[in-house]
VMD Tcl script that draws the C-alpha trace (Angstrom):
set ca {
  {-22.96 22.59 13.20}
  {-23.24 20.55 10.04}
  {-19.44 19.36 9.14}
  {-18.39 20.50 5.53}
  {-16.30 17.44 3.40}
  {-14.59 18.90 0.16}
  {-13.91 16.07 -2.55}
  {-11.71 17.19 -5.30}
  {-12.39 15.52 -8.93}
  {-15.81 15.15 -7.05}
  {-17.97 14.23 -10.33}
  {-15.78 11.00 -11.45}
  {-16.94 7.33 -10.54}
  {-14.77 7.59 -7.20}
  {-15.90 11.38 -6.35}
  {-19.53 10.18 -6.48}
  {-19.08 6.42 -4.98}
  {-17.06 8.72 -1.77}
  {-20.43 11.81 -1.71}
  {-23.32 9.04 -1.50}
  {-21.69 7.31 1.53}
  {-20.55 10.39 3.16}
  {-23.93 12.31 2.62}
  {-25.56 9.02 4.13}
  {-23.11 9.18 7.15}
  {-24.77 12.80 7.67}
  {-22.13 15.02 5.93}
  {-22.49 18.11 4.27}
  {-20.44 17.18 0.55}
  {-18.68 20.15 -1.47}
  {-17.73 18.59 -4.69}
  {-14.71 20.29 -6.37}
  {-14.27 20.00 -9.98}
  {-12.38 21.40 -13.40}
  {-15.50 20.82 -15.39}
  {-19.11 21.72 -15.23}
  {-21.59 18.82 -15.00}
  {-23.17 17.17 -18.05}
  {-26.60 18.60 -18.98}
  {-28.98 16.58 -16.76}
  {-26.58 14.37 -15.08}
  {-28.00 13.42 -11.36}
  {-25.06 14.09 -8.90}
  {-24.53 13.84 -5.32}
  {-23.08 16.88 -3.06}
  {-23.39 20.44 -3.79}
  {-20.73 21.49 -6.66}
  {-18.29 24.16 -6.53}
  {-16.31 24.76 -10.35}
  {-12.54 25.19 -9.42}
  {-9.26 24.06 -11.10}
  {-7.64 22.73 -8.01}
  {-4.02 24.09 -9.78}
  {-4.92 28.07 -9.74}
  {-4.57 30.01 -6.93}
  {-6.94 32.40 -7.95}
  {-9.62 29.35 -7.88}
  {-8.70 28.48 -4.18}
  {-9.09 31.98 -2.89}
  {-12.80 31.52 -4.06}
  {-13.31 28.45 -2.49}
  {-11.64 29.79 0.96}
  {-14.00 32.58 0.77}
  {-17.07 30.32 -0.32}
  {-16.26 27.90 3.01}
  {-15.55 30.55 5.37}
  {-19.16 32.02 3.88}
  {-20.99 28.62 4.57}
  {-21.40 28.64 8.12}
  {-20.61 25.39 8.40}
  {-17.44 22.97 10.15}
  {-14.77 22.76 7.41}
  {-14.50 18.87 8.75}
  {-12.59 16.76 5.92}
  {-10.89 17.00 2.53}
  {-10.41 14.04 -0.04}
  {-7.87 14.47 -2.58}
  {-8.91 12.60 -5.19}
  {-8.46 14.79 -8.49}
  {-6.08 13.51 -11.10}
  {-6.00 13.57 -14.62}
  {-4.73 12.19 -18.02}
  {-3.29 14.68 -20.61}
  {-2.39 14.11 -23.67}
  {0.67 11.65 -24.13}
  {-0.28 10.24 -20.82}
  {0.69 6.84 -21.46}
  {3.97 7.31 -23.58}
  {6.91 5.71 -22.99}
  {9.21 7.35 -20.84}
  {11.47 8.42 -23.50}
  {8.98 10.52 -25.78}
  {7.44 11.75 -22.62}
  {6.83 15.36 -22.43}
  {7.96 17.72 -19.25}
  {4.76 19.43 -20.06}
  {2.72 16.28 -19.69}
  {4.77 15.05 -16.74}
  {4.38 18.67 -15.01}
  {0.39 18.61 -15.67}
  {0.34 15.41 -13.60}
  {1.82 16.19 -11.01}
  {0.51 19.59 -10.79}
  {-3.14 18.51 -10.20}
  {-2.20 15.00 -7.62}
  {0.36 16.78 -5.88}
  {0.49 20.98 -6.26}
  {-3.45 20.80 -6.26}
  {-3.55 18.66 -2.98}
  {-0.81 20.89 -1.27}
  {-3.60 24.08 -2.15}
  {-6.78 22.42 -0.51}
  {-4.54 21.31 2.31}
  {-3.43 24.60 3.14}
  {-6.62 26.27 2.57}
  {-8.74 23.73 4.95}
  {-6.10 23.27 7.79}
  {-6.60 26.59 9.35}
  {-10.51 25.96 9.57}
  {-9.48 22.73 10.77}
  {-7.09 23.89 13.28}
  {-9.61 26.22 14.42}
  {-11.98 23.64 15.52}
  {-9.59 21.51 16.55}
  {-10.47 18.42 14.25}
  {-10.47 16.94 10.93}
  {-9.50 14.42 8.65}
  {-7.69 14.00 5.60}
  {-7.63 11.67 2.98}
  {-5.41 11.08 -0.03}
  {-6.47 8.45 -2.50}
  {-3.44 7.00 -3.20}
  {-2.70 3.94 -5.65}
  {-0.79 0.22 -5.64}
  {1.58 2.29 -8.23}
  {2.34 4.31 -5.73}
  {3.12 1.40 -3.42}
  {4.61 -1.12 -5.85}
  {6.19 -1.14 -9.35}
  {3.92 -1.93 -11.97}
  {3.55 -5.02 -13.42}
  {3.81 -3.69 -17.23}
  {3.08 -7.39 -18.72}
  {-0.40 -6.83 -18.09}
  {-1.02 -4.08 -20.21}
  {0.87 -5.78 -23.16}
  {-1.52 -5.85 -25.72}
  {-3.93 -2.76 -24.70}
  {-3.60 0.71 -25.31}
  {-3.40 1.84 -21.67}
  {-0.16 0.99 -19.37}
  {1.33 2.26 -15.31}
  {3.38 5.44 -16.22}
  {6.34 6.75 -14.26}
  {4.23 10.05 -13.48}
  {1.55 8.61 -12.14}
  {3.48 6.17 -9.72}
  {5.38 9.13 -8.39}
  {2.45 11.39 -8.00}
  {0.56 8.16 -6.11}
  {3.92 7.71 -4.13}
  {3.94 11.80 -3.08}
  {0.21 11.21 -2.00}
  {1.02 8.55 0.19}
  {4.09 10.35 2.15}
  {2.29 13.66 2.21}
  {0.30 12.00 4.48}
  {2.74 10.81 7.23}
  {3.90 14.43 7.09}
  {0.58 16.14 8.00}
  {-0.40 13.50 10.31}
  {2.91 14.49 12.32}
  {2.93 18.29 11.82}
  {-1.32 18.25 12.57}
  {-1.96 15.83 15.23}
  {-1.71 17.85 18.38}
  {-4.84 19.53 16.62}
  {-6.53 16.43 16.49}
  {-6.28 16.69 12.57}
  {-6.13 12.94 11.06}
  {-4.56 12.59 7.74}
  {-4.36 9.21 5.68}
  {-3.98 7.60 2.20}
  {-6.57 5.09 0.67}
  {-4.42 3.20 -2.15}
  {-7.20 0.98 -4.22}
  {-5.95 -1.98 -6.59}
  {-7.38 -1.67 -10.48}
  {-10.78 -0.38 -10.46}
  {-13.29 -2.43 -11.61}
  {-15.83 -0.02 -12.61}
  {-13.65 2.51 -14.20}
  {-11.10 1.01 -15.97}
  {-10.43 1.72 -19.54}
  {-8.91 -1.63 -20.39}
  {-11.53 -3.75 -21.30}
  {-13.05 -7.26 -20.05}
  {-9.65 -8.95 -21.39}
  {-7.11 -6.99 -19.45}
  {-9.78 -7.26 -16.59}
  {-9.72 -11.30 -16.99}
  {-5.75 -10.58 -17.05}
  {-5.31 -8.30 -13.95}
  {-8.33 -10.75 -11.85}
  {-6.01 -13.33 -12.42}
  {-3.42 -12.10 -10.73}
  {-5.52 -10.62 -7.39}
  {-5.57 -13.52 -4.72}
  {-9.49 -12.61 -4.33}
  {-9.86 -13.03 -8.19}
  {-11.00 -9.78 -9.34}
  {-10.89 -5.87 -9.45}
  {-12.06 -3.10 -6.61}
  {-15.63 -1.59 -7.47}
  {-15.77 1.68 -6.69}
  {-18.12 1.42 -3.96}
  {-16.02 -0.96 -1.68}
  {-13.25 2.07 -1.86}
  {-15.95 4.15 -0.74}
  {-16.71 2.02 2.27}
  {-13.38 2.37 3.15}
  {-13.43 6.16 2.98}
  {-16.36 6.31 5.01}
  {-14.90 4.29 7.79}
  {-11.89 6.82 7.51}
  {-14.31 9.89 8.03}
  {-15.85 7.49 11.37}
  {-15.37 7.75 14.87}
  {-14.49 3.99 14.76}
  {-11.07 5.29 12.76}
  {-10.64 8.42 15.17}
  {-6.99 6.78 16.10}
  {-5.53 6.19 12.69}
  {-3.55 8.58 10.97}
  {-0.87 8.78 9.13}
  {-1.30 5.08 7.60}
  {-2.17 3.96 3.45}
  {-5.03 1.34 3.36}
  {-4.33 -0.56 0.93}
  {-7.83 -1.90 -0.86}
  {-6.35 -4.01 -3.76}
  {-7.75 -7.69 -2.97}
  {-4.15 -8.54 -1.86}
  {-2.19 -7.87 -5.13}
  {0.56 -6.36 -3.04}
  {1.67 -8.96 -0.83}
  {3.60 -10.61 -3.01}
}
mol new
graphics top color blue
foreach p $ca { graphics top sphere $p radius 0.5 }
foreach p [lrange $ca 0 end-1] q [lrange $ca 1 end] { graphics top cylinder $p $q radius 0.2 }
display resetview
């Protein structure tokens, strides 16, 4: 039976880099996403529309897996967003902003978990994984983004953060199902960043290996997590930020 891996936020740079290595490893890729794809566009993975955040959403996508007559095998959470006000400073911030956030990284991620466990359970295997963040790891270092219009919000470190222990929690509760759960925390992305080639020169300088994560080396990593060769790691965050967190 072909094995079934769901991708939310499945259309960005990291959705797509995580499809074209997992479709090439032999999966079967449902991506999940809030918006339609651009007239034309190429993708890779069959696409499913669904805001990740309404329940009424996830009871079609339960009833489109259990239709598919495949193995519900893997789920990456991956979905995230920026709402307006995103990056203002904590003390303008709006609750409705901060709620939005975490509402797609963390309520979203809690609604695909519980909708794919019980397929998961009922096979007794599957994997897991949360892509997590550095911010989520360490606190920003906020005089790199002096001088740009983007910057490391409190929201999004605490969303990364809840990623990353929402992890060690299903690995725990899952394991005697042989259900592997794991974060994947990448440094600044190379390939998606919005700060421009100076704040890239800025953050390289900083990364003992001299420059940002392309999206494709964190999709390496994700494929290795969906591998046999990873079949006794769970739990863990792989950090894939060229060393910029050990020290």
């Amino acid at each position: 039976m072909k094995k079934t891996i769901l991708i939310s936020g499945g259309l960005g740079v990291l959705g797509q880099g995580f499809a074209k290595v997992l479709i090439r490893d032999g999966f079967d890729v449902l991506l999940l996403d809030v918006k339609e794809p651009e007239q034309g566009r190429e993708f890779s993975g069959e696409f499913f529309k669904a805001d990740i955040t309404s329940e009424a959403d996830i009871a079609r996508l339960k009833a489109c897996l259990a239709a598919r007559g495949t193995q519900v095998y893997g789920l990456i959470n991956n979905a995230s967003c920026q709402p307006p006000g995103f990056i203002q400073e904590i003390e303008d911030y709006s609750p409705d902003t901060f709620r939005k956030v975490l509402d797609v990284n963390l309520v979203g991620s809690f609604l695909l978990a519980k909708t794919v466990l019980p397929f998961m359970k009922e096979h007794h295997a599957g994997v897991i994984v949360n892509i997590g963040s550095i911010q989520g790891v360490v606190a920003p270092t906020f005089e790199i983004y002096e001088g740009t219009k983007i910057t490391s919000p409190l929201v999004y470190a605490v969303a990364k953060a809840g990623l990353i222990h929402f992890c060690k929690w299903v690995a725990k509760k899952y394991g005697k199902w042989n259900i592997r759960c794991n974060a994947v925390s990448p440094g600044g992305l190379g390939d998606s960043q919005r700060g421009g080639s100076a704040f890239a020169d800025i953050y390289s300088s900083r990364v003992p290996l001299g420059r940002m994560v392309m999206s494709e080396e964190v999709a390496d990593v994700i494929a290795f997590m969906f591998s046999d060769k990873a079949r006794y790691i769970t739990g863990q965050n792989i950090l894939v930020d060229g060393g910029w967190t050990i020290y």
